[in-house]
KEKE-3310 file (N, C-alpha, C; in steps of 0.2 Angstrom, whole numbers, plus 5000, padded with zeros to 4 digits):
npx = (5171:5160:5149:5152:5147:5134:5134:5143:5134:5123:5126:5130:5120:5114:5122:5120:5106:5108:5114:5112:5099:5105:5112:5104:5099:5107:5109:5100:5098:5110:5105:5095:5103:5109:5100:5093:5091:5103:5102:5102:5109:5101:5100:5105:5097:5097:5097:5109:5114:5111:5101:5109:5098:5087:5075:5079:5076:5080:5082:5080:5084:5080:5084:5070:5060:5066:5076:5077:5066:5067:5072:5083:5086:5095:5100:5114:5120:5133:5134:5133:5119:5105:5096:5081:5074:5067:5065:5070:5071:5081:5089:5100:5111:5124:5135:5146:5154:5145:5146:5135:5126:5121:5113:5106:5102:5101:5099:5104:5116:5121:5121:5129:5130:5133:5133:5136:5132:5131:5131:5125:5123:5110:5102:5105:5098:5098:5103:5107:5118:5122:5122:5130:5134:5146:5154:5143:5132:5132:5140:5131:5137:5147:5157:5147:5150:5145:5143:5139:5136:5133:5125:5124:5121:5131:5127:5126:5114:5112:5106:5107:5096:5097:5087:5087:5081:5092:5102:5110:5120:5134:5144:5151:5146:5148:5142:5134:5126:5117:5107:5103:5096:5087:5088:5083:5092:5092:5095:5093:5095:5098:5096:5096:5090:5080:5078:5083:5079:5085:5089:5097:5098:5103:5108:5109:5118:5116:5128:5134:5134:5145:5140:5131:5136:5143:5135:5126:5121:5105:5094:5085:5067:5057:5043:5030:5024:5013:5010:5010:5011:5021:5032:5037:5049:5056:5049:5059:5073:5069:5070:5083:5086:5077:5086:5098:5090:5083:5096:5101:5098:5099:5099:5088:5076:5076:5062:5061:5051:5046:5041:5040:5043:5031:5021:5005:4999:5010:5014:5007:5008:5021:5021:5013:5020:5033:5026:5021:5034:5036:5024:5028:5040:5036:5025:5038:5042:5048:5051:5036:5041:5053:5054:5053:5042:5041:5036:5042:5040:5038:5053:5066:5072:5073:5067:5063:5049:5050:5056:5068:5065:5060:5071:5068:5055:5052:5057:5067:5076:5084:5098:5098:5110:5111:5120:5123:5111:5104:5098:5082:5071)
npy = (5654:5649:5655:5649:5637:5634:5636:5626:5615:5616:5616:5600:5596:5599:5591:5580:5576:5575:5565:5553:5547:5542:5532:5525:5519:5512:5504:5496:5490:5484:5474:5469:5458:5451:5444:5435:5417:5406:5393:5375:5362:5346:5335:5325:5315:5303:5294:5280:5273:5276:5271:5277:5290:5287:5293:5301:5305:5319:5324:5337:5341:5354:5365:5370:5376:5384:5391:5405:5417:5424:5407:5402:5387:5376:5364:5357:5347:5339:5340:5349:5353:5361:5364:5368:5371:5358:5345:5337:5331:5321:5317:5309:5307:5302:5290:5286:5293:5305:5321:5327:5342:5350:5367:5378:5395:5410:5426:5426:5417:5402:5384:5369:5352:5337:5322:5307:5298:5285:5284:5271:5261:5254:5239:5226:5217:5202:5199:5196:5197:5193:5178:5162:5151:5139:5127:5132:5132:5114:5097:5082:5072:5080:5093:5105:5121:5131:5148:5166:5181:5189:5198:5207:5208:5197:5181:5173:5162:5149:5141:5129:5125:5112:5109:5095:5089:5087:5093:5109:5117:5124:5140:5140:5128:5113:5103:5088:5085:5072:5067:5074:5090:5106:5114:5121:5129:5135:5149:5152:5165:5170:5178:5187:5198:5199:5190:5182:5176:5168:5162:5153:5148:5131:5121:5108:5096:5082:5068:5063:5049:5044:5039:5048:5060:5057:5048:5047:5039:5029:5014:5012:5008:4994:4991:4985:4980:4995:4999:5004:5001:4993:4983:4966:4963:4976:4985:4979:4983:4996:4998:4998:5011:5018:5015:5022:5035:5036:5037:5048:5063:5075:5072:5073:5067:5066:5062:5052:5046:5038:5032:5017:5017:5015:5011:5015:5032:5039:5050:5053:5039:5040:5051:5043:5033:5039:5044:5033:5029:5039:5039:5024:5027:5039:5026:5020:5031:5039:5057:5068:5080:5078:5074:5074:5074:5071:5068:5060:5059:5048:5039:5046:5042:5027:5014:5002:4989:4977:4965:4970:4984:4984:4992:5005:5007:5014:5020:5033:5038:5049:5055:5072:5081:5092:5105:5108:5103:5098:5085:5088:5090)
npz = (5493:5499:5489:5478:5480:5478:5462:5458:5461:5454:5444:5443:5443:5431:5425:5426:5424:5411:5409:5414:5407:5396:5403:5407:5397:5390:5399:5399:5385:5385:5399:5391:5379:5388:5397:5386:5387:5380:5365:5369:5361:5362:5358:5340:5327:5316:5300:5302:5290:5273:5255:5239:5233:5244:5251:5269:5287:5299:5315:5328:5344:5356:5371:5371:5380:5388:5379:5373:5362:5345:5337:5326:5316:5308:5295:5287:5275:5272:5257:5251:5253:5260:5276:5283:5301:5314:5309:5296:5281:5268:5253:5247:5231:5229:5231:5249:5264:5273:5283:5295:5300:5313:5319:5330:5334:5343:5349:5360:5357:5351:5347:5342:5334:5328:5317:5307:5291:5281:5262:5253:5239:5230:5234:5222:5213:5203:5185:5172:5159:5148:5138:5131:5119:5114:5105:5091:5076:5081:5080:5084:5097:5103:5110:5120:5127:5138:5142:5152:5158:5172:5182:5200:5216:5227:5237:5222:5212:5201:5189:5177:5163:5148:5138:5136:5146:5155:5168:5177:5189:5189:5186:5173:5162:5151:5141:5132:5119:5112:5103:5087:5082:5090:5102:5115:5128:5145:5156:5174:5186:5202:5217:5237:5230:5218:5202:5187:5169:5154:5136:5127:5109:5103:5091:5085:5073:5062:5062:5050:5038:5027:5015:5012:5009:4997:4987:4971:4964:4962:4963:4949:4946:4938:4926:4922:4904:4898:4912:4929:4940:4955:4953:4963:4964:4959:4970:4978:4975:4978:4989:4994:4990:5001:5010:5010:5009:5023:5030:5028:5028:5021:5007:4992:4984:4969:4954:4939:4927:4914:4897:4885:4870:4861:4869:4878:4880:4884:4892:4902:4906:4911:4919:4931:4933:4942:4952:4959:4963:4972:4979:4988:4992:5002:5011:5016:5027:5022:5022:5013:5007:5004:4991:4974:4958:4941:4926:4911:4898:4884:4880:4869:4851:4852:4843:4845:4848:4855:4870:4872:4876:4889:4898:4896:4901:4915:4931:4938:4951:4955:4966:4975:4984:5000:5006:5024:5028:5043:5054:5063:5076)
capx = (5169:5154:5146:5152:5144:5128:5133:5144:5128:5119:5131:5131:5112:5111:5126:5116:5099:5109:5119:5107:5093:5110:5116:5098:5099:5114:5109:5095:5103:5116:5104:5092:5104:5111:5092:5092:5094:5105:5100:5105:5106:5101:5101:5102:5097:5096:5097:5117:5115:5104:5105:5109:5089:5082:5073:5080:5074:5085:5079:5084:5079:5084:5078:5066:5057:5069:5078:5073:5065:5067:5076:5085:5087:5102:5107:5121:5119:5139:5135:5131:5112:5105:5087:5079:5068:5071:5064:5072:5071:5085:5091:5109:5112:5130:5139:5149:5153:5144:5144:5125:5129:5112:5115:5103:5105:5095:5103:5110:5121:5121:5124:5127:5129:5135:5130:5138:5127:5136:5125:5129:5121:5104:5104:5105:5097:5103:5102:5109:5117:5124:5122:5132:5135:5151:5153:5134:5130:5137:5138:5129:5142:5152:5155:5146:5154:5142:5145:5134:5138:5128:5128:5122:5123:5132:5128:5121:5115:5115:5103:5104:5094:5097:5081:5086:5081:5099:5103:5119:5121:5139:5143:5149:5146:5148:5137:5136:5118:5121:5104:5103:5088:5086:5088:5083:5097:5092:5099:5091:5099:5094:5100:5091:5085:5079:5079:5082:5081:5088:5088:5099:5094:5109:5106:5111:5119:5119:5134:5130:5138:5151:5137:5125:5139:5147:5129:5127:5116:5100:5094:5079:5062:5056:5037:5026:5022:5008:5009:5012:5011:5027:5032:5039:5057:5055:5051:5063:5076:5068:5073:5091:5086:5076:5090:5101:5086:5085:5099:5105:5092:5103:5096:5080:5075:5071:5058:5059:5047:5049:5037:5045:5042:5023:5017:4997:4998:5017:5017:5004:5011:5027:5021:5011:5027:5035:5020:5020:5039:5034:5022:5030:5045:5032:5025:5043:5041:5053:5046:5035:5044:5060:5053:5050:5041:5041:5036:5046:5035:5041:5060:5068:5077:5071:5061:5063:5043:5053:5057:5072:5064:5059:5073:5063:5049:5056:5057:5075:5076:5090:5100:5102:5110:5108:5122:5121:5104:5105:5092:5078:5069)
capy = (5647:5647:5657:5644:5630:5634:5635:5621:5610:5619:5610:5595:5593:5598:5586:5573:5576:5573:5557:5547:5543:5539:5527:5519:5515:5507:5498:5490:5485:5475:5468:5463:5453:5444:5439:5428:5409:5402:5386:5370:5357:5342:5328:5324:5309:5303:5285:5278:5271:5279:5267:5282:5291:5286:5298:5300:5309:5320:5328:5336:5342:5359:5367:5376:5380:5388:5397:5414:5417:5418:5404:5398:5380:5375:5360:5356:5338:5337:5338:5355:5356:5363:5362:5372:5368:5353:5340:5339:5327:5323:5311:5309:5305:5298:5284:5289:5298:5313:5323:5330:5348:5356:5372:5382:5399:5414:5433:5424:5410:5395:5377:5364:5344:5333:5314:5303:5293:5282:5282:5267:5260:5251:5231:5227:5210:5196:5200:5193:5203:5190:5169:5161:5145:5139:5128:5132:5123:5110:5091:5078:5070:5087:5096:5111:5127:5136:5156:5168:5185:5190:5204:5209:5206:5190:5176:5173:5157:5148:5135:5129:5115:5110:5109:5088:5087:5088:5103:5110:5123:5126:5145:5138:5122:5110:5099:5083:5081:5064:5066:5078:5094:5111:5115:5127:5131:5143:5150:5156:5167:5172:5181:5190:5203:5197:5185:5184:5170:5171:5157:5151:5141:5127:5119:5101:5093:5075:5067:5059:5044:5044:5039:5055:5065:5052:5047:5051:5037:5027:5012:5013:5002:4994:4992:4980:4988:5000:4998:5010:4994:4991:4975:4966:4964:4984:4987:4976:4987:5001:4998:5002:5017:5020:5017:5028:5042:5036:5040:5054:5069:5080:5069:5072:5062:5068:5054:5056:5041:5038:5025:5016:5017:5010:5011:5018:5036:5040:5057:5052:5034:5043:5053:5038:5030:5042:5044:5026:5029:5044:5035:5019:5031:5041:5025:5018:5035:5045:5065:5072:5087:5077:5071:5078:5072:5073:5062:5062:5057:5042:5040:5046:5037:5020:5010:4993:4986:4972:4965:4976:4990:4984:4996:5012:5006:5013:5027:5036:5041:5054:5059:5079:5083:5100:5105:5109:5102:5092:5081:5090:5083)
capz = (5493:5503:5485:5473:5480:5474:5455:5457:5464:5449:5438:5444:5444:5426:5421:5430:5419:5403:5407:5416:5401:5392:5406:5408:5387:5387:5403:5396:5378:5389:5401:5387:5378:5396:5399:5382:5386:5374:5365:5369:5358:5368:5352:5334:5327:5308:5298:5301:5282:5267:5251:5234:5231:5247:5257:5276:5292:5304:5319:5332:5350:5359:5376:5368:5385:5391:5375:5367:5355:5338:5338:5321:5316:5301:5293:5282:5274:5268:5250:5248:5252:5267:5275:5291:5305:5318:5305:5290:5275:5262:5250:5242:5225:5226:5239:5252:5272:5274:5290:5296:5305:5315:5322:5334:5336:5345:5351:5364:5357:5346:5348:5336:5334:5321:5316:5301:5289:5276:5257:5250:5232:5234:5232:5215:5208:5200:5180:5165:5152:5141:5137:5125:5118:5107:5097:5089:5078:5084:5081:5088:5101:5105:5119:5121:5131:5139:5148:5152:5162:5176:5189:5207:5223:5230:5232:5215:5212:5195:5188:5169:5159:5141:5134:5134:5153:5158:5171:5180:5194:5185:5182:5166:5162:5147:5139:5125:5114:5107:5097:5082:5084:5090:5109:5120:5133:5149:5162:5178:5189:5208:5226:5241:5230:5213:5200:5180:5164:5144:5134:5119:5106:5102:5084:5083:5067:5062:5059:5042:5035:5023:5007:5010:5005:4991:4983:4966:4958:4964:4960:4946:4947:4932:4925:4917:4900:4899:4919:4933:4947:4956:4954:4969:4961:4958:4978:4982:4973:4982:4998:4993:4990:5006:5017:5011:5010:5028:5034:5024:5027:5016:5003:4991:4977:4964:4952:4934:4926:4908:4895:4882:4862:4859:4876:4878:4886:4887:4894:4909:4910:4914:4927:4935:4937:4944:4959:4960:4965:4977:4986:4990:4998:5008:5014:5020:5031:5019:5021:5005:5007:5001:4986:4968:4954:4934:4919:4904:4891:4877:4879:4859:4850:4853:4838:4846:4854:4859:4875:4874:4877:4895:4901:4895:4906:4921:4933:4942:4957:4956:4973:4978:4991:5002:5009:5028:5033:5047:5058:5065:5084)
cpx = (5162:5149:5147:5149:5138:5129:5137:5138:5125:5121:5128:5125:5112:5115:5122:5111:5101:5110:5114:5101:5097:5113:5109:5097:5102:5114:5107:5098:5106:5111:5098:5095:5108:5104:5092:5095:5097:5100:5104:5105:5109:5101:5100:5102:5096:5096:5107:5119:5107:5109:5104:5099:5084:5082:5076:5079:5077:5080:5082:5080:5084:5081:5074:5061:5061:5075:5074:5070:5066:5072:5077:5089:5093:5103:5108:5120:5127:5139:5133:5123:5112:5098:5088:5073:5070:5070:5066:5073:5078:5088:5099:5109:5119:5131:5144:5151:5150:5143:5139:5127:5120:5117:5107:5105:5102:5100:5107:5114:5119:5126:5124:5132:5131:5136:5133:5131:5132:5130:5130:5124:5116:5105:5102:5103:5100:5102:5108:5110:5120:5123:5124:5135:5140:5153:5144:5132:5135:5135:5138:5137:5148:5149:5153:5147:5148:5144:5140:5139:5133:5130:5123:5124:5126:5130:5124:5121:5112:5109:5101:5100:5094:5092:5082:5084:5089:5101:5110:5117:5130:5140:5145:5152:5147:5144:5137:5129:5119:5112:5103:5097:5091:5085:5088:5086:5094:5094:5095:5095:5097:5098:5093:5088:5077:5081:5079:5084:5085:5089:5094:5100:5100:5106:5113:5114:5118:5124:5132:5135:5141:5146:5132:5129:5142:5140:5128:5122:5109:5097:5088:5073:5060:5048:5036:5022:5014:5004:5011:5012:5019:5028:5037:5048:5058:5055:5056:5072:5077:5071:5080:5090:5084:5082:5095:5095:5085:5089:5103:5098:5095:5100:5090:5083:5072:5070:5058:5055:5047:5043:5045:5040:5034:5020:5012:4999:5004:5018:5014:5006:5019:5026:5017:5017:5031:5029:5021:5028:5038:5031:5024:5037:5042:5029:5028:5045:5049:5048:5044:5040:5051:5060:5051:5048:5040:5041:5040:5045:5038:5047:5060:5072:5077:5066:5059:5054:5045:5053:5062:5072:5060:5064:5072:5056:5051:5055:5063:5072:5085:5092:5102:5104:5114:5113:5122:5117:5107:5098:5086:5074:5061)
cpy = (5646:5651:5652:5641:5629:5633:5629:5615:5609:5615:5604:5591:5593:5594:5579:5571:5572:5566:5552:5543:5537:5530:5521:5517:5511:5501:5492:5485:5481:5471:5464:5456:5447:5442:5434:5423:5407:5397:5383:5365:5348:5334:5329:5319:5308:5296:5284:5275:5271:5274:5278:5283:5287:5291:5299:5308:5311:5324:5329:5339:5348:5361:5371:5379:5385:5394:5402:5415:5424:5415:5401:5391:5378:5368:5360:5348:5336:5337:5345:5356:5357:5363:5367:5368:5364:5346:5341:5331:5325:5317:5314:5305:5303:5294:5291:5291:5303:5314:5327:5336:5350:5360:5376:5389:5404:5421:5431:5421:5406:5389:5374:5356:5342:5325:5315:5299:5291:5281:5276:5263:5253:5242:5229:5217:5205:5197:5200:5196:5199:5181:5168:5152:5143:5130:5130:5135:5119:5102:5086:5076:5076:5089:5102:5115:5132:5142:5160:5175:5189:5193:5205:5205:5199:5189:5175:5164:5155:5141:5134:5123:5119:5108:5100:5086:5086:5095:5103:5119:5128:5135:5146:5132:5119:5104:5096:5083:5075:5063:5074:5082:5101:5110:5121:5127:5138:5143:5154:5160:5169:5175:5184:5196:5201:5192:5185:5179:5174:5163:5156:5146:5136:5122:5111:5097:5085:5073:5064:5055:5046:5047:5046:5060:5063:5051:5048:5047:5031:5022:5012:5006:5003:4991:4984:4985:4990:5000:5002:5006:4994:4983:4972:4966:4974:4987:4984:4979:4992:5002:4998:5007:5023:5020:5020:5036:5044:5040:5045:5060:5074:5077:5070:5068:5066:5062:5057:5049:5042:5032:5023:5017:5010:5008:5018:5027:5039:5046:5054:5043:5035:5044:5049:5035:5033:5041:5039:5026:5033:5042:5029:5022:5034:5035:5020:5025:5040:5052:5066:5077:5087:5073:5076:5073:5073:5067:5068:5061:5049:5046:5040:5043:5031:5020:5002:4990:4980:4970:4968:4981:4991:4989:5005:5013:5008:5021:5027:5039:5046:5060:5066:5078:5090:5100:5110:5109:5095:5089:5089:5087:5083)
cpz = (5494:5494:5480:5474:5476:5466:5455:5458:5459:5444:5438:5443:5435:5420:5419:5425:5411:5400:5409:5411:5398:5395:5405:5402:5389:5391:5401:5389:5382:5394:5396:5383:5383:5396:5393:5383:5382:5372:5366:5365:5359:5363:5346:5330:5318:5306:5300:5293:5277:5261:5244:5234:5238:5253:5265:5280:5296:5305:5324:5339:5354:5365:5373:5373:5387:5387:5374:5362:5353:5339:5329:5320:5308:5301:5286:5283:5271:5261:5248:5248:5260:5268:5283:5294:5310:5315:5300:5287:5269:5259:5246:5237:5226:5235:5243:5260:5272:5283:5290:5303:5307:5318:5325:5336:5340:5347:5359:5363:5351:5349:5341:5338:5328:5321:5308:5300:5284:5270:5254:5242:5235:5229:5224:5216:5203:5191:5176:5160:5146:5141:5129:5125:5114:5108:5096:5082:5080:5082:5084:5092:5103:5110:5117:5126:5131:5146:5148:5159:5165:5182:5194:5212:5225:5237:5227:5216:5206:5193:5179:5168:5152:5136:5131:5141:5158:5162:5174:5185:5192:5183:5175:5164:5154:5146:5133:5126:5111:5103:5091:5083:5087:5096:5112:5128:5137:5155:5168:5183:5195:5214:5228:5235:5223:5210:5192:5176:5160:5145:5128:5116:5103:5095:5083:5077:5067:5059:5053:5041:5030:5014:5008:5008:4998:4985:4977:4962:4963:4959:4955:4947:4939:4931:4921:4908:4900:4908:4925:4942:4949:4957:4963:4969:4962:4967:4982:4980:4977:4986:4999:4996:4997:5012:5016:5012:5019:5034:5034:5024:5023:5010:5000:4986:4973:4958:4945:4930:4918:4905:4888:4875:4863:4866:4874:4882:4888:4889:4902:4912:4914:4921:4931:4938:4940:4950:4963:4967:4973:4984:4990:4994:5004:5013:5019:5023:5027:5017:5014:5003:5003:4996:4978:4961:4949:4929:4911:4897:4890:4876:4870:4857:4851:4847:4839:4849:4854:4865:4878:4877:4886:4901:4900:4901:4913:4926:4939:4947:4958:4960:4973:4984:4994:5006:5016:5031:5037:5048:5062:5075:5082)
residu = (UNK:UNK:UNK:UNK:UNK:UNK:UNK:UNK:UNK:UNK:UNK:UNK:UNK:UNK:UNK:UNK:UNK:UNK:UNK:UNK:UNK:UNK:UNK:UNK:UNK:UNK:UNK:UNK:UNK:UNK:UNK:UNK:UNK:UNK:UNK:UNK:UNK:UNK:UNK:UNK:UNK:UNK:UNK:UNK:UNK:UNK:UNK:UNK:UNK:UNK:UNK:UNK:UNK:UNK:UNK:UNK:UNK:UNK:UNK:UNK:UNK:UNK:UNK:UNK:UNK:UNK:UNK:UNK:UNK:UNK:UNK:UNK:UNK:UNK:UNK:UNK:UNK:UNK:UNK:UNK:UNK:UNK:UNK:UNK:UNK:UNK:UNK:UNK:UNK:UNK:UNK:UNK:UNK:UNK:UNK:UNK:UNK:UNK:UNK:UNK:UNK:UNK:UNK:UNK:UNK:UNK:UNK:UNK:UNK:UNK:UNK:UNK:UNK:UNK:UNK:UNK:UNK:UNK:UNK:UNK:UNK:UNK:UNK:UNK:UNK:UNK:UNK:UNK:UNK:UNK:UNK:UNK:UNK:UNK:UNK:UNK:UNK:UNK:UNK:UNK:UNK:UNK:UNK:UNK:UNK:UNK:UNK:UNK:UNK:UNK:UNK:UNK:UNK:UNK:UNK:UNK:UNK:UNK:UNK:UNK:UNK:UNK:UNK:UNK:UNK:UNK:UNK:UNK:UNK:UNK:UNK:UNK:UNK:UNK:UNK:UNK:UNK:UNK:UNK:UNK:UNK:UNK:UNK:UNK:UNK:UNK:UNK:UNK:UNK:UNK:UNK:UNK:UNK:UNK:UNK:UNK:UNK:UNK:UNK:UNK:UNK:UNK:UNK:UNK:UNK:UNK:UNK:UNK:UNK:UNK:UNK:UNK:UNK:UNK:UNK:UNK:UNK:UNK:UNK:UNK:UNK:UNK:UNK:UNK:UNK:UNK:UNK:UNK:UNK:UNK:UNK:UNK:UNK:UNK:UNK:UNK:UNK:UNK:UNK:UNK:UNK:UNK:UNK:UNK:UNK:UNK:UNK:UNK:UNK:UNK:UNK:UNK:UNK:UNK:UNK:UNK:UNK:UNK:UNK:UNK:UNK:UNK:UNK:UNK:UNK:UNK:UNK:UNK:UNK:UNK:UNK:UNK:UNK:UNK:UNK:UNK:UNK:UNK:UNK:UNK:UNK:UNK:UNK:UNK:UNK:UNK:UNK:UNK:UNK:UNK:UNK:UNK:UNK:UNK:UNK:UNK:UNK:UNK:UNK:UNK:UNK:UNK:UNK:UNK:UNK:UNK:UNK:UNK:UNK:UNK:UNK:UNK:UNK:UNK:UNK:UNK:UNK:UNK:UNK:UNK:UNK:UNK:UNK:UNK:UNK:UNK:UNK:UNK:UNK)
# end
């Protein structure tokens, strides 16, 4: 017994030599990873409501004196992107809840925190996609029905005028023109964000009497011979004439002026009388525009230089009328 001891001792020493290095690795690998502080993650802060495309700031805060390093930082925006660091940037392109992940991590551990934000679609302005008027045209003393279609945010608020000083806050209102012309109808529209017009144009008729559609003959003025003078009997005819031209703007004249057999000049005494006609209309405020003038020469067919022939001495005024013109303003 007393002879073994020694090689059993010898053993034991050279078991010893082997295992020890091994033990002192293994120790260190496990107390290096016990010495790493975890992170904590002590806040995370962000916007509570991002409008769709606007930038927003999340950040967060971790013991970072007292963690390990390296330390990794992770978020997750709920939408499939993801960003690093403790600051991080990110905008959403659609509405909705998203959930906001950070995570901190290091060979010790990981932490993580989570914050909602709501995206919600950015304030929209008050903007006019349609204005419309019916009847149009329309005539005088009718009702006109005006709509218009306009979108954003509420409250919207509404202000028309009718191009006759007349307005309405109405979102669709109606309106009577009691004179005949061309109106400019517009619509303002307005809220917290913005503000937007449009205009449309409303076209007036007159109602016309009975004779500016019936009219057919006019009465004629008659001359002195070789004369282009209106006599007073002759203007006093006229004025027939003028007040249908008057009140019938559908209405032109047309002037055909005529001499008689043995009269000086009968192609130019013609068209004298005829002018003669034109201007004594233009100066009872009948438009030029609604008048036409033509000489006819020496009526044919006539041999009389008599007093007969005082009805060749003469100029017509012969009614057109234009269907569809109304009054103008």
């Amino acid at each position: 017994m007393t002879k073994t001891e020694p090689s059993v001792y010898a053993h034991s020493l050279s078991s010893s030599s082997f295992w020890l290095p091994v033990l002192f690795l293994i120790g260190g690998l496990f107390l290096s990873g016990c010495g790493t502080t975890a992170p904590v993650v002590q806040s995370v802060n962000g916007p509570d409501t991002l409008e769709t495309d606007e930038s927003g700031t999340f950040e967060a805060t971790i013991n970072q004196e007292e963690a390990g390093t390296p330390l990794t930082y992770t978020w997750n925006f709920g939408d499939g992107s993801t960003a690093s660091g403790l600051l991080a940037d990110h905008t959403y392109s659609s509405t909705g809840q998203y959930s906001v992940r950070f995570e901190a991590s290091n060979e010790g551990g990981s932490d993580t925190d989570t914050i909602s934000v709501m995206v919600v679609p950015p304030p929209q302005p008050a903007s006019i996609t349609s204005i419309n008027a019916s009847p149009n045209p329309v005539d005088e003393g009718e009702t006109v029905r005006f709509s218009s279609n306009v979108q954003g945010d509420s409250p919207i608020e509404r202000r028309w005028t009718f191009g006759n000083g007349a307005t309405s806050s109405s979102q669709s209102p109606t309106h009577v023109y009691e004179e005949p012309g061309q109106y400019t109808a517009r619509l303002e529209a307005s809220n917290n964000v913005g503000e937007d017009s449009r205009t449309v144009t409303v076209r007036v008729n007159q109602v016309l009497p009975q004779v500016c559609t019936t009219v057919s003959e006019m009465n004629s003025a008659f001359f002195e011979r070789n004369s282009s003078t209106l006599t007073s009997e002759a203007e006093s005819s006229l004025q027939e004439n003028i007040k249908v031209l008057s009140k019938c703007p559908n209405v032109t004249a047309q002037i055909e002026g005529f001499a008689a057999p043995g009269e000086r000049n009968p192609e130019s005494l013609s068209e004298d009388r005829a002018e003669a006609l034109a201007s004594f209309y233009q100066e009872n405020d009948v438009p030029g525009d609604r008048i036409m003038t033509s000489g006819q020469g020496q009526v044919e067919g006539v041999t009389s230089k008599k007093g007969g022939t005082r009805q060749y001495r003469r100029a017509d005024t012969i009614p057109q009328q234009e269907d569809g013109m109304g009054g103008g303003m």
